[in-house]
C-alpha positions in Angstrom: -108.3 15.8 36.4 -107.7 15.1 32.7 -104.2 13.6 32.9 -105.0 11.3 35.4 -107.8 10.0 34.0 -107.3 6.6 32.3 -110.8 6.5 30.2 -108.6 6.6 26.9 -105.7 5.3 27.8 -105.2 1.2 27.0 -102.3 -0.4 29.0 -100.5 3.3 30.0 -100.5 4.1 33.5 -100.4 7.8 34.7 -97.7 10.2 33.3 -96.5 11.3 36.6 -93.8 13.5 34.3 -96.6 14.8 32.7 -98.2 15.8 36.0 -95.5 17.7 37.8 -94.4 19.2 34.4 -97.8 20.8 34.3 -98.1 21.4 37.8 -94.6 23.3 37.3 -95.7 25.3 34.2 -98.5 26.5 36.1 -96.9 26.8 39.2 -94.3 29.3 37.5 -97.1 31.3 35.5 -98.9 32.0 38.6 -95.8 33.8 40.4 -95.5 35.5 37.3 -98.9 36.5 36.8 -99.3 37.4 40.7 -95.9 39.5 40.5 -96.8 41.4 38.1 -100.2 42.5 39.3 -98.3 43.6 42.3 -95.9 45.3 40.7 -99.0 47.3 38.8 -100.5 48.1 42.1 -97.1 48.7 43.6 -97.1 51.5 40.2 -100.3 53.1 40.0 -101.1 53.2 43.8 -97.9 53.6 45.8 -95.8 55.3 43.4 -98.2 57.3 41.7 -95.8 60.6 41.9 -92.3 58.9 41.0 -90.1 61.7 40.1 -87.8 60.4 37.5 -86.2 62.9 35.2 -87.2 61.2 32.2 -90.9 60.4 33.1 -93.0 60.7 36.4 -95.8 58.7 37.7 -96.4 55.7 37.1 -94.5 55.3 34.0 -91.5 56.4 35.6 -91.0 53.6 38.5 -92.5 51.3 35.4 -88.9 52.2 34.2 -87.3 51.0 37.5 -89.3 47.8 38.2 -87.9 45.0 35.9 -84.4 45.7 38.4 -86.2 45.3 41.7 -86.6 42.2 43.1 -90.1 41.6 42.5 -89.3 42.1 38.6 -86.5 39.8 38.7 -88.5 37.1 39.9 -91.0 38.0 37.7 -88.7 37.9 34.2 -87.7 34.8 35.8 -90.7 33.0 36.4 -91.7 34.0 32.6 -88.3 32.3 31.2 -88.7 29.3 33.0 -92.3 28.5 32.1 -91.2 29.0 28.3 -87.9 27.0 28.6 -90.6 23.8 30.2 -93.5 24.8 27.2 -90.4 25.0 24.4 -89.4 21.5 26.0 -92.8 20.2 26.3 -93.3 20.5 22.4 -89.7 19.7 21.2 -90.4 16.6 23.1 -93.4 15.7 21.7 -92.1 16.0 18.2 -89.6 13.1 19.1 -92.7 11.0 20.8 -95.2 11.7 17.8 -92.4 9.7 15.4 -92.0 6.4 17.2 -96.1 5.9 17.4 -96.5 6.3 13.7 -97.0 2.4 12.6 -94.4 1.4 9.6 -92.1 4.1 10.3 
C-alpha cells in the first residue's frame, strides 16, 4: 500500500486523512460505477420493450432512470467523489506553498 509506506517519507508518519480520503473517493466511485452497470442491465435486459411515447426500448426507460432510486444514488455518488477530488487538489495547492524554502 503506497500511502502507508514510509520508504520516502523522513520524520512524517502515515496520513491517516489521506487514507480514508482515498478509501472514500474510491468507495464512492465504486457504487457509482456498480449502479450504473445495473442500471444498463436493468435497460437493455429487463426493459428491453419500454413503451414510452417519445422513444421505446432501451432508450426510452434510459429516459426514466436518472429519477429512480438507483439513478439518484448513482448522480450522487458521482458528485460526492468530485466535491472530495476538487477538495483533494484545492488543498494541495495551499500545502505545495508552505514547503517551498524562502517563501
Amino acid at each position: 500500500m503506497a500511502l502507508a509506506n514510509p520508504a520516502h517519507r523522513k520524520e512524517e508518519g502515515i496520513k491517516w486523512w489521506l487514507v480514508f480520503y482515498t478509501m472514500a473517493m474510491f468507495s464512492f466511485v465504486t457504487v457509482y460505477t456498480a449502479t450504473n452497470l445495473h442500471i444498463l442491465s436493468m435497460t437493455f435486459i429487463d426493459h428491453r420493450g419500454s413503451c414510452d411515447p417519445n422513444a421505446a426500448g432501451p432508450i426510452g426507460y434510459q429516459h426514466h432512470a436518472p429519477y429512480t432510486h438507483l439513478g439518484l444514488l448513482s448522480n450522487i455518488m458521482f458528485d460526492l467523489n468530485n466535491w472530495l477530488a476538487d477538495g483533494l487538489l484545492v488543498s494541495s495547492l495551499f500545502d505545495a506553498t508552505l514547503t517551498l524554502p524562502g517563501v
